[in-house]
C-alpha positions as CSV (number, residue, x, y, z in Angstrom):
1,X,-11.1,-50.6,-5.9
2,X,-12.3,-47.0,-5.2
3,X,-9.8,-44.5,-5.5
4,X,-9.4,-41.6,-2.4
5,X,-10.3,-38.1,-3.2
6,X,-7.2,-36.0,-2.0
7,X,-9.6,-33.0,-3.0
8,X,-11.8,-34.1,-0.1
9,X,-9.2,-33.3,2.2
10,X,-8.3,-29.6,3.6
11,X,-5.5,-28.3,6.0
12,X,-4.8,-29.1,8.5
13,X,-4.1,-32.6,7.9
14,X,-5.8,-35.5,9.0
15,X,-6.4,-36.2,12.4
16,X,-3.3,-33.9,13.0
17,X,-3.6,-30.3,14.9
18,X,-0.5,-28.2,14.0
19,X,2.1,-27.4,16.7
20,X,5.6,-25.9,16.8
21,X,8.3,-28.1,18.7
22,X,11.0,-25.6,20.9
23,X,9.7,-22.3,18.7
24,X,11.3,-24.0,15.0
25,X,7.8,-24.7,13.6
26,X,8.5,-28.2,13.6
27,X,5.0,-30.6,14.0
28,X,6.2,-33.8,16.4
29,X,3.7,-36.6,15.3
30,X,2.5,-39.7,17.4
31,X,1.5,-42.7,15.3
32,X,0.0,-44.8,17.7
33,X,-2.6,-41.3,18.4
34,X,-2.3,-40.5,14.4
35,X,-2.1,-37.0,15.7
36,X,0.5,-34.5,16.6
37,X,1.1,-33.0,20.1
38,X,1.3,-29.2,21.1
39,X,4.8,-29.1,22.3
40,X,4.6,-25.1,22.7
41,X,3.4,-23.6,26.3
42,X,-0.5,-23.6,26.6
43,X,-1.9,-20.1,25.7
44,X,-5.2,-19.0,27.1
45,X,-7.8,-20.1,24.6
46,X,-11.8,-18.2,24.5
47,X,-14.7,-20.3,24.4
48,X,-14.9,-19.7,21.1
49,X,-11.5,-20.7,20.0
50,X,-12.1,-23.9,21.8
51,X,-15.1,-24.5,20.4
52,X,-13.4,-23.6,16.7
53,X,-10.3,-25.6,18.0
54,X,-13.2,-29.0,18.8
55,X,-14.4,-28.5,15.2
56,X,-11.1,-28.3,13.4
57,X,-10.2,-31.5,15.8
58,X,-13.7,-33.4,14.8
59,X,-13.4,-32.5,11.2
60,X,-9.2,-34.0,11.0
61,X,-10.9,-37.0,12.6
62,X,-13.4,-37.8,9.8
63,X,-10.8,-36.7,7.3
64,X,-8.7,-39.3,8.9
65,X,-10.7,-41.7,8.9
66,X,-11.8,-41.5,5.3
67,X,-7.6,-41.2,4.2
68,X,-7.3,-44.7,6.4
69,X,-11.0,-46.1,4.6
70,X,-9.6,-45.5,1.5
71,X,-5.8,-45.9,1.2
72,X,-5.5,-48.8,4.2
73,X,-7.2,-51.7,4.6
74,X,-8.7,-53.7,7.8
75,X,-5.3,-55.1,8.0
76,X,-3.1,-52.0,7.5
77,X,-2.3,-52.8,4.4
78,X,-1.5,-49.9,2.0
79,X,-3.7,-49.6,-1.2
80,X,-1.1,-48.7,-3.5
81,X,-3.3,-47.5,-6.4
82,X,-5.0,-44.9,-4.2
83,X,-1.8,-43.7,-2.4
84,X,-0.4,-43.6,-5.7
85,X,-3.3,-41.2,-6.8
86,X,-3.0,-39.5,-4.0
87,X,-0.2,-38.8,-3.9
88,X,-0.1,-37.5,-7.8
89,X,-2.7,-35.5,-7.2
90,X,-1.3,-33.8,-4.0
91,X,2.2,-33.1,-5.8
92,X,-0.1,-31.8,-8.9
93,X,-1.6,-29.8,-6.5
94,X,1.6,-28.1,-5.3
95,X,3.1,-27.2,-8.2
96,X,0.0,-25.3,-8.8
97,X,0.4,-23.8,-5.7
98,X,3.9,-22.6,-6.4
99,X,2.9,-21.4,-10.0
100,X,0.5,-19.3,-8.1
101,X,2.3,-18.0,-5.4
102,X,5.3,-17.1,-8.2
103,X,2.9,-15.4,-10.2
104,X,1.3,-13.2,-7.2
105,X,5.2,-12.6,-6.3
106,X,5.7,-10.8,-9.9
107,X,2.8,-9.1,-9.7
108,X,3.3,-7.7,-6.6
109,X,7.1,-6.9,-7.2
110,X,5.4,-5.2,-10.4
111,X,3.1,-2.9,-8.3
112,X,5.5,-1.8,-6.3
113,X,7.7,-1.4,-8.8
114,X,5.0,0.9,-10.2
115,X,4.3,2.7,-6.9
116,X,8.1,3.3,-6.3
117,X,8.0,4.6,-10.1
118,X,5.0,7.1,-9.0
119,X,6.2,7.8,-5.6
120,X,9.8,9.8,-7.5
121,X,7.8,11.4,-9.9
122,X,5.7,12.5,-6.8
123,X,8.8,13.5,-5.4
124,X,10.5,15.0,-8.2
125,X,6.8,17.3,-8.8
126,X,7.0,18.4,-5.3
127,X,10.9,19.0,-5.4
128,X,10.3,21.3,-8.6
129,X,7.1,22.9,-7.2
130,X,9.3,23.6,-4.1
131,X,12.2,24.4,-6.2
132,X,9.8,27.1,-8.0
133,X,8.0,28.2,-5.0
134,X,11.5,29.5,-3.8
135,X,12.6,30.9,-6.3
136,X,9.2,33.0,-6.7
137,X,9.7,33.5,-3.3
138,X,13.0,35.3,-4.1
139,X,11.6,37.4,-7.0
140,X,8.9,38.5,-4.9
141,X,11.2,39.8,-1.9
142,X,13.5,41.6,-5.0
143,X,10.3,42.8,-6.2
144,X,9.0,44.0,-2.6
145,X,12.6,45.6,-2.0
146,X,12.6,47.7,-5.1
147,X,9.4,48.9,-4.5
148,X,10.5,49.9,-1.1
149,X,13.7,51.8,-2.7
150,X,11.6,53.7,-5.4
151,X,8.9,54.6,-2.8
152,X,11.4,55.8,-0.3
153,X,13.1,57.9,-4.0
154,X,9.8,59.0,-4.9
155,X,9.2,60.6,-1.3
156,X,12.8,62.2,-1.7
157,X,12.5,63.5,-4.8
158,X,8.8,64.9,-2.9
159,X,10.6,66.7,-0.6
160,X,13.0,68.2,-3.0
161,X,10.1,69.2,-5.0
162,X,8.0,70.5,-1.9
163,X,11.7,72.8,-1.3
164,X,12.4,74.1,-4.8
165,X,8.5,75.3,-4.8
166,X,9.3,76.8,-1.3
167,X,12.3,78.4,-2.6
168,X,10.5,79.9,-5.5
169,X,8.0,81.8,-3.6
170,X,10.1,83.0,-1.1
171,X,12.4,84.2,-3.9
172,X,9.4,85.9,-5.4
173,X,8.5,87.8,-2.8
């Protein structure tokens, strides 16, 4: 007895095209067509999604008929051993599948994780540059208006000078 190859087969399924019954992504199958209808409105299709669409549709066709070859025999009997294998191998395949898709889950909560981590201390830089730029900002007006009040003392105390060295030659004289 020759085994099936589950490996063989790819998604979609079988002789099966995927379809959403009233928008809950639930596939309706038809045994006697070993297929499953589009029960979702028609959406206009390009000639080259039909022509992807004939190949995906040819393709579960062979795959098909190589599950029914292999697991089914002339009378529709079920090949136990190679359902049985199958099937193993399929549930094998799954839980490697979820052990992936856990893993890429923690890594990516980890990245983020980290990004969040760098995007505060991003934050907290720019807050404290800010925070400093103000307060230089402050100093530097301080600055600007004491300079302002000594120049406007120094041209006082000018003026008085200019008038005391007025008042001494004129009290010369």
């Amino acid at each position: 007895t020759t085994l099936c190859s589950p490996h063989l087969v790819k998604s979609p399924s079988p002789g099966l095209s995927t379809s959403y019954a009233n928008s809950s992504n639930i596939a309706v199958m038809h045994p006697e067509k070993s297929s499953f209808s589009d029960t979702s409105t028609s959406k206009s299709m390009t000639p080259q999604s039909c022509h992807q669409e004939e190949q995906l549709t040819d393709m579960s066709t062979q795959v098909w008929e190589f599950v029914e070859s292999k697991c089914f025999t002339s009378d529709g009997d079920i090949h136990q051993q190679n359902i049985t294998f199958w099937l193993r191998t399929l549930l094998q395949q799954n839980s490697d599948l979820v052990e992936v898709v856990a893993k890429l889950e923690k890594e990516s909560k980890e990245r983020v994780q980290l990004l969040e981590s760098k995007l505060n201390k991003t934050a907290t830089s720019a807050f404290d540059l800010n925070g400093g730029m103000v307060e230089f900002q402050k100093k530097l007006q301080e600055e600007t208006n004491d300079k302002i009040l000594l120049e406007e003392v120094i041209a006082e105390l000018e003026m008085k000078l200019k008038e005391s060295v007025e008042d001494n030659k004129s009290s010369e004289m």
